[in-house]
N, C-alpha and C positions, 0 to 999 in steps of 0.2 A: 393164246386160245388153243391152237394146235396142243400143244402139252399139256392142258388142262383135261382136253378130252382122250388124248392119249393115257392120262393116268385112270380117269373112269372107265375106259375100256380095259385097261389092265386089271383093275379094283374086280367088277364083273367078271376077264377071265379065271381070275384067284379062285371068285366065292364059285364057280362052276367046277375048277380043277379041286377044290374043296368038297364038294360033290358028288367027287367018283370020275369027271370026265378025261379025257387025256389033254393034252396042254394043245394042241392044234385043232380039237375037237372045241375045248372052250374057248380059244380064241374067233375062230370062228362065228359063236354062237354069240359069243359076247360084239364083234361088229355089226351082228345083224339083226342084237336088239340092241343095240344102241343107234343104229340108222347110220343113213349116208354121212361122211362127216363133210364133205365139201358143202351140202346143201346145209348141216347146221351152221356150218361157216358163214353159208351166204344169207342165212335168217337171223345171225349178231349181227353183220353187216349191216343189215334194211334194219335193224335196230335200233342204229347210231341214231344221234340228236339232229346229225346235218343229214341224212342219206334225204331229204325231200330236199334240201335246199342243191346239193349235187345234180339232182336230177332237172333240177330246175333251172340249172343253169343252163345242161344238153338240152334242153327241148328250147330255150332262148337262141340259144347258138343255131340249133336246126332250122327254126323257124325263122332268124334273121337271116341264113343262109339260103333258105327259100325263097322269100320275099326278095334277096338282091336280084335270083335267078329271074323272076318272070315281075317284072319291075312294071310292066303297063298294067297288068293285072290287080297289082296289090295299089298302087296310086288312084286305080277303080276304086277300090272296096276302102282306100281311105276315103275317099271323096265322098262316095257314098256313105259310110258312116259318119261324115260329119256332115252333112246334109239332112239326115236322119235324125241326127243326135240335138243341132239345133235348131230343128222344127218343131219337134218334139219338145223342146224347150219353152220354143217361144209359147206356143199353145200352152202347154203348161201354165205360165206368164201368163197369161190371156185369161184363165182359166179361170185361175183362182183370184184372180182380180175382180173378175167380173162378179161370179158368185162367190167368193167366202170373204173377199175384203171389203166389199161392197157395205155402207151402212146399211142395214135392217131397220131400222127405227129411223123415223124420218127428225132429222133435228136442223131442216131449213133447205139445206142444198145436200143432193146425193154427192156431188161431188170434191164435196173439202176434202178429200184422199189424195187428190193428185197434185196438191203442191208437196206435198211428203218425198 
């Protein structure tokens, strides 16, 4: 990658020194329309196919590493999200049992559903 963009940088100082300019004038000229090359470097990198899955691994790592640190805290917020989660649930359960499974049409008993 490096070499690639080193020959494009040189290709541009050519066509400047082609030009009329002097060879440290077009070099010059030619790194500073070509841009930073570390930040192009770092924009193929964030290119890559995995650069989300790396990042996802450090933020896994950080955040298990958090969570070991303040461990009454995070055994809170578990608790409480599965207290949350299966309330939420049941009601749900509740929910749609009552209204949307429920017969509409009367065919003797409302409740022949609940041997099922």
């Amino acid at each position: 990658m490096v070499d690639e963009m080193r020959e494009h940088i040189e290709e541009r100082a050519e066509r400047y020194i082609e030009s009329g300019m002097s060879a440290d004038e077009a070099r010059n000229a030619a790194k500073r329309d070509f841009g930073g090359v570390d930040q192009l470097k770092e924009q193929c990198r964030d290119q890559r196919g995995w650069f989300w899955l790396e990042q996802l691994a450090k933020d896994l790592r950080l955040t298990i590493r958090s969570l070991a640190k303040a461990r009454g805290f995070s055994l809170t917020v578990m608790g409480t999200l599965a207290l949350g989660i299966g309330s939420a649930a049941a009601i749900f359960r509740a929910v749609d049992w009552v209204l949307f499974r429920a017969n509409v049409f009367p065919t003797g008993l409302y409740f022949d559903r609940l041997d099922r």
